[in-house]
N, C-alpha and C positions, 0 to 999 in steps of 0.2 A: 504494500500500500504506500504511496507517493502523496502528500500533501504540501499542496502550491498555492498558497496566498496570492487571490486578485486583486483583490482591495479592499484597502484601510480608511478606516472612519476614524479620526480623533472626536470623541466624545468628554471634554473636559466637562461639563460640569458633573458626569459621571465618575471619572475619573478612569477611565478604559478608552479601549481601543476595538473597533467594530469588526470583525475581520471578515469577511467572504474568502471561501478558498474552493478548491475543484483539488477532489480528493480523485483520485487515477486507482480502483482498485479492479483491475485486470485478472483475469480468473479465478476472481473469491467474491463473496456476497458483498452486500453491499455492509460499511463498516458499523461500527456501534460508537455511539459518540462516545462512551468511553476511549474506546479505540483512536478517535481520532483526536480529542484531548492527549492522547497519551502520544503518541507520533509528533503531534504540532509540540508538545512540551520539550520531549527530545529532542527534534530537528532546532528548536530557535533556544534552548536553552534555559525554559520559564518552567518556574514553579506547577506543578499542574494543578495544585488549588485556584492560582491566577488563570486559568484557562477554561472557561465555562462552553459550551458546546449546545447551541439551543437548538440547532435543527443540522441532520442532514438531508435532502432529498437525493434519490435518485428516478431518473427516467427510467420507463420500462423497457428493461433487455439493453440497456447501457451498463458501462465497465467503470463512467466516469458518476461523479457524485457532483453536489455543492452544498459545501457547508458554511453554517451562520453559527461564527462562534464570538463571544466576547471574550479580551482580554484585562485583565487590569495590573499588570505587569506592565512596567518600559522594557519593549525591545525592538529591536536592527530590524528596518526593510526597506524596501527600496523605494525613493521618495515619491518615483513617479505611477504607484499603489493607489495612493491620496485619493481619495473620489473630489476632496476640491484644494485645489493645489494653488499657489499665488505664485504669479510671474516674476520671477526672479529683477528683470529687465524696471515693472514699476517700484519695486520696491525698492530697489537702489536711485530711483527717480526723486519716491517722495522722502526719502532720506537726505538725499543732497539737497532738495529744495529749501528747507529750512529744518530749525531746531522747533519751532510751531508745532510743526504738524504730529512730531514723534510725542511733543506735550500733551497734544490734542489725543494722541492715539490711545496716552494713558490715560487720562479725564476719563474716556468711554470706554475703559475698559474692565471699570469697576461697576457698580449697580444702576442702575438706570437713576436710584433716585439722590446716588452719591455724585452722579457725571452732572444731573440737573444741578446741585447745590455747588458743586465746584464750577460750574458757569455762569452761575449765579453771582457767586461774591465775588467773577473778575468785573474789573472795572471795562474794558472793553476787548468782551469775547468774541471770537471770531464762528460763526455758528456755520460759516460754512466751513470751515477746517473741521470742527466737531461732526458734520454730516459727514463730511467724507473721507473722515476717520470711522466711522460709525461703522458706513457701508462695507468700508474697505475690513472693518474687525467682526464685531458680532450682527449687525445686518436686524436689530430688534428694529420691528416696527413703530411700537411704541415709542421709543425715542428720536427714531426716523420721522415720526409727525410731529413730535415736539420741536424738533431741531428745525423742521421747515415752516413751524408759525409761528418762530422765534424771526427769522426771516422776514 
């Protein structure tokens, strides 16, 4: 049995990692999530407590699987896994642009109602640095519409 990670979810405010993989199990049944907890623990090196295993399917009279496992363990894969990934290219953009916006990016990067109160007590915020830090970070709607009838 062969287990190949497709792709990775960072789930922070869970604290895990989402994983999808396509389990290869070629002339044997199809596996037991035990089984494939215990493979993916081996192969990357994690705890197999950190490795929860909620589903695997397989199709009828195929050899291959996919499985929906969660991790909650830090470990190695390869970045371009990511189901949502950021361009390398903007991000060294809005870096060099100014020291602003990397301000801005912390402001919203804490509770909705700690990023409102820190906007609040500057003297003159900049709310579209804060919107597009927002979008660029956690992408809440709720402070998405605050931040544009601050506008």
């Amino acid at each position: 049995m062969e287990v190949e990670i497709t792709t990775v979810k960072e789930n922070p405010l869970m604290d895990r990692r989402e994983v999808e993989a396509t389990v290869n199990h070629e002339n044997e049944a199809t596996p037991s999530t035990e089984d494939v907890q215990s493979r993916l623990a081996a192969d990357r090196g994690l705890d197999k407590d950190n490795v929860e295993v909620k589903h695997v399917y397989t199709g009828y009279g195929r050899q291959t699987s996919k499985a929906i496992i969660q991790v909650t363990e830090e470990f190695e894969y390869d970045e371009e896994l990511e189901e949502e990934t950021i361009d390398v290219d903007q991000t060294e953009e809005t870096e060099d642009s100014s020291d602003d916006s990397s301000e801005y990016a912390e402001i919203v990067s804490g509770t909705i109602t700690d990023a409102k109160d820190a906007l609040n007590e500057m003297d003159e915020p900049d709310f579209e640095a804060a919107l597009e830090a927002e979008k660029a970070d956690k992408n809440r709607t709720t402070l998405i519409d605050w931040l544009e009838n601050q506008l």
